[in-house]
N, C-alpha and C positions, 0 to 999 in steps of 0.2 A: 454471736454476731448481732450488730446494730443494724436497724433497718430506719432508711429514711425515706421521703418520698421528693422529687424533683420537678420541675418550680412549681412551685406554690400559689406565682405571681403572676403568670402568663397567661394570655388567653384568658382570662376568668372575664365572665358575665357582669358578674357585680361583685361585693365585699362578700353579700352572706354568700353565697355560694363557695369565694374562697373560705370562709369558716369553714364551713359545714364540710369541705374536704379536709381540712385541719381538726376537726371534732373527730370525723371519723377512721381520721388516721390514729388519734391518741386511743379512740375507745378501741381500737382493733388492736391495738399493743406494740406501732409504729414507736422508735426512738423520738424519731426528727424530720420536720420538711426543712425546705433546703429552697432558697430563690435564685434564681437569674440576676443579672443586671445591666441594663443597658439604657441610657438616657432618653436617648434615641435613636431611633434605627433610619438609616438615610435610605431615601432613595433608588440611589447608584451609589455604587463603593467603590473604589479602587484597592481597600484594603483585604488581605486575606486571613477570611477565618479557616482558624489552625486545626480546626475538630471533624474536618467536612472537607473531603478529596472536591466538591465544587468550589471551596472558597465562600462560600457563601453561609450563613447564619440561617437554620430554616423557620423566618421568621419575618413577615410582611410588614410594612413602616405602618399598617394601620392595628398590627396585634398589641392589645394591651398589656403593657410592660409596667406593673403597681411597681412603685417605688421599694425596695426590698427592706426597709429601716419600718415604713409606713405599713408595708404589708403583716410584717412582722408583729408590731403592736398591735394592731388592731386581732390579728391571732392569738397573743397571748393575751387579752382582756377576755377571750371566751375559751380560754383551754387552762389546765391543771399543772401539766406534768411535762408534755411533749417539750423538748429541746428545738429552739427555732436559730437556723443558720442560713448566711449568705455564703452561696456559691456560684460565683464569687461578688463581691464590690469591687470597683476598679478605683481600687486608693488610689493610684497615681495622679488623676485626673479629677480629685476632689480637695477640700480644706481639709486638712488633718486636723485641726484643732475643732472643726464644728463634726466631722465623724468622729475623733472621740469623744467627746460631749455625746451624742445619740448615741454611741452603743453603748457608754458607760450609765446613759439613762432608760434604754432598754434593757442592759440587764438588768437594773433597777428594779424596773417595772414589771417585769417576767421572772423577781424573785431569782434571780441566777441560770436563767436558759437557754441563754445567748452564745452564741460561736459566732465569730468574726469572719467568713471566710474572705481572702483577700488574694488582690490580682492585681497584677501589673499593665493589663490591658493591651488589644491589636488593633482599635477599630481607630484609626488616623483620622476619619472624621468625625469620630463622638469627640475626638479628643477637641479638635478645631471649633466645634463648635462650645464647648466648655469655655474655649478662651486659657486651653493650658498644651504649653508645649508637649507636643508628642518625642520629641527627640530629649532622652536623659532620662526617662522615663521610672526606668530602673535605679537609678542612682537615688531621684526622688524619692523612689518605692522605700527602695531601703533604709532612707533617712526619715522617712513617715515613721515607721516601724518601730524606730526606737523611740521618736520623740513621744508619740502614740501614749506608748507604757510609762513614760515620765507623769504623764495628764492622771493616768489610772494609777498613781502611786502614792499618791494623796501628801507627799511632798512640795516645797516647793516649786516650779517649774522651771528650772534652766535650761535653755537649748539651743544654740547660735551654732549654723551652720550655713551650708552654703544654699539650702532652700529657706532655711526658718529663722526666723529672729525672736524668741519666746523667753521671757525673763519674768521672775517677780510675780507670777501668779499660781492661785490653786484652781479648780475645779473638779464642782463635786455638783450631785453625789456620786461616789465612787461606783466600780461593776460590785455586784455582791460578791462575785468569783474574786478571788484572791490567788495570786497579787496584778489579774485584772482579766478581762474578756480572753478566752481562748481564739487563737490566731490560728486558722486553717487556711495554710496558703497554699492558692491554686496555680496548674497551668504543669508543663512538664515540659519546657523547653528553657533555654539560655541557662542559668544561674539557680534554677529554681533548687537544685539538692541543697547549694548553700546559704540561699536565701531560707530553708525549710532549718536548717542548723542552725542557724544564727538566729534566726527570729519567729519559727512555727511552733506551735502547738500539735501540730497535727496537718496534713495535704489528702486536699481534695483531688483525686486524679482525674481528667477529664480522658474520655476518648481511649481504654485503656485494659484489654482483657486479660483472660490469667497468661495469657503462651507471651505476652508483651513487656510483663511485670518484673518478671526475675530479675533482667539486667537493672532495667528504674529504680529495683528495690537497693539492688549491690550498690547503687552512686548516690543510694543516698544513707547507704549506712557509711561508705567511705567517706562520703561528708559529715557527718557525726562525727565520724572516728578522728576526721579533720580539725573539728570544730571542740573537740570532749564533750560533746552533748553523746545521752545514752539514747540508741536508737529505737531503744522498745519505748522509750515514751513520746515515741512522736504516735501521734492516732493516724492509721489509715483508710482513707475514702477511696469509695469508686463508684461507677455507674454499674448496674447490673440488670441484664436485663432476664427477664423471669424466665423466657423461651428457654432458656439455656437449662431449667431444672435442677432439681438438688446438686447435680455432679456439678456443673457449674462454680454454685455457692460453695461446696466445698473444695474446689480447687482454691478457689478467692482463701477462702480458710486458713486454708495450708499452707497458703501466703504469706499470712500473718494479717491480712485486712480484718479491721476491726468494724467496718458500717461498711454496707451498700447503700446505694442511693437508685430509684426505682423513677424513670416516669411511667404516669398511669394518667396523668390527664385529671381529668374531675371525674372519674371514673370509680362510683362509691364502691360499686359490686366487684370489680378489678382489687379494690384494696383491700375489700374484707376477702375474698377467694384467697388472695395473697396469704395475707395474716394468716389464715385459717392452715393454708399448705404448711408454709414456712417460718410462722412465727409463733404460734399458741398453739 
């Protein structure tokens, strides 16, 4: 079992403090932290968040939300080995051509330790204020997704469709991963088993215990089986939270999940107790 730790990016005081929960997750024998994303968090919403029987995101419009691309490099300019992932980025609602450009230059820069985690996004007014339609969202998603991989393929770039107009270029440098950044797509509603077939590496589950998981896991091996993608190579994430104790972890196990994802906060002595029980 992989062990990560969840966000990274939130609530932090300043950068080195985010480090130094990034340091001390690698030296305790942590896989991977894992960030949030959210541009900005409004005031009043009308929209609802899908993880949270209030609706609501528990998260004040003045919590700091680092940039999860930006949080990320500056982590890997003072870390080794730790794998650093977003969970999620809300592709729909950004340039696909300048997100792949940053993550194919973070994984660059992080020497190959990048995971991509991505999402289709709920929040109708991050979306509005972006200046990108909220309706189609998914369609979009899914047409990022491939053009995306074209960018990391270090071929020339053709791609006309009915969001992109991309012809006649390369960029580089390319991810170090080959044949390009791993794709951990989030979220577990609408489309998402076959959006996970056709275009993941791996899904992040949000909101999602062992007694919840069996059927989630059947629809998304029938969507493999759908798709001819083999279902053991998709990686699977989850939140976990440590209350729950070994029998917990080992239910997840048994599962088939391959990483938990933990929040602890900037809580040093939380992550080394952690490590110490459960990972070393």
């Amino acid at each position: 079992m992989k062990f990560g730790i969840v966000p990274i990016n939130i609530g932090v005081a300043s950068a080195e403090q985010m480090i130094t929960i990034a340091q001390t997750a690698e030296d305790s024998g942590f896989e991977s932290v894992w960030t949030f994303e959210h541009v900005i968090v409004p005031v009043d919403y009308q929209s609802k968040y899908p993880y949270a029987a209030s609706g609501k995101m528990g998260a004040a419009p003045e919590t700091p939300f680092v940039d999860p691309l930006i949080a990320l490099t500056a982590i890997a300019a003072r870390t080794k080995t730790i794998r650093l992932a977003t969970g999620v980025n809300i592709v729909a609602q950004t340039n696909p051509l300048l997100l792949a450009k940053q993550a194919a230059s973070l994984d660059f820069v992080s020497n190959g330790r990048f995971m991509l985690g991505a999402g289709i996004g709920w929040l109708r007014e991050e979306f509005a204020a972006m200046g990108v339609p909220f309706e189609r969202r998914g369609a979009r998603f899914d047409d990022y997704m491939v053009a995306m991989k074209k960018v990391w393929s270090g071929e020339v770039v053709e791609h006309d469709s009915e969001f992109l107009n991309w012809h006649g270029f390369k960029s580089h440098p390319l991810p170090i991963q080959r044949p390009g950044v791993p794709i951990i797509m989030g979220g577990r509603a609408g489309k998402i088993y076959q959006r996970i077939a056709k275009h993941g590496d791996g899904w992040f589950i949000p909101g999602a215990g062992a007694d919840d998981l069996p059927p989630m896991l059947a629809e998304l091996r029938a969507a493999c089986e759908a798709e001819g993608r083999n279902y053991d190579d998709i990686e699977l994430t989850t939140m976990w939270n440590p209350k729950g104790g070994e029998d917990s972890l080992q239910a997840l196990a048994d599962l088939g999940i391959d990483r938990v994802v933990t929040m602890l906060g900037g809580d040093l002595d939380a992550i080394k107790a952690l490590a110490e029980a459960h990972i070393k």
